[in-house]
C-alpha positions as CSV (number, residue, x, y, z in Angstrom):
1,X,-6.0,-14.3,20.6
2,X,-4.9,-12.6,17.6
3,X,-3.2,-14.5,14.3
4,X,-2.2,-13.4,11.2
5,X,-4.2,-14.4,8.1
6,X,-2.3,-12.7,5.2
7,X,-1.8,-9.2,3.1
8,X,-4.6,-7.4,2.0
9,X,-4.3,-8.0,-1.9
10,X,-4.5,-4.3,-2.6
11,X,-2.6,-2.4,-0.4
12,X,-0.5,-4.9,1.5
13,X,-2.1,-4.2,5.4
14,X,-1.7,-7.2,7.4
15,X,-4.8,-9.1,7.9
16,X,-5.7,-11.2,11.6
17,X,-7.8,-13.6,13.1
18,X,-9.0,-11.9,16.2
19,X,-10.9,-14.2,18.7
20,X,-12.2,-16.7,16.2
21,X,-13.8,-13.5,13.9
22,X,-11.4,-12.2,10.5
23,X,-11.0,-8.7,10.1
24,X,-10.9,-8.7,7.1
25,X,-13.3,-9.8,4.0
26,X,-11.9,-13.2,1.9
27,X,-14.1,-13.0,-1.5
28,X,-13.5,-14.4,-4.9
29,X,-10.0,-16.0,-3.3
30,X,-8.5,-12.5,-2.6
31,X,-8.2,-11.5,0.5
32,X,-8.8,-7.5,1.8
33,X,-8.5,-5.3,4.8
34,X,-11.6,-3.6,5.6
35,X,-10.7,0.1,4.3
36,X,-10.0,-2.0,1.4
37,X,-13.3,-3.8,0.9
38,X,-15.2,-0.7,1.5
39,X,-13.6,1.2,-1.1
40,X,-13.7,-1.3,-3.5
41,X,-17.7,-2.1,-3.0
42,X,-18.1,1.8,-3.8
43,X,-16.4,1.6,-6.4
44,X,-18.7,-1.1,-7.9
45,X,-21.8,1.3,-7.4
């Protein structure tokens, strides 16, 4: 089963439920698509 969640906050990208599990990473009330959260962890390092 696959539902939406929301938009990434930073680009946009639809975010979904899939079988119970997000893809996606919800932090600090924003949510993000995974290309999204990656780049943004880098960034932090």
């Amino acid at each position: 089963m696959r539902e939406l969640v929301g938009e990434c906050s930073r680009c946009g990208k639809k975010v979904y439920c899939e079988d119970g599990f997000l893809d996606g990473v919800y932090e600090n009330k924003k949510l993000y698509c995974n290309d999204c959260y990656k780049k943004e962890e880098e960034r932090e390092q």
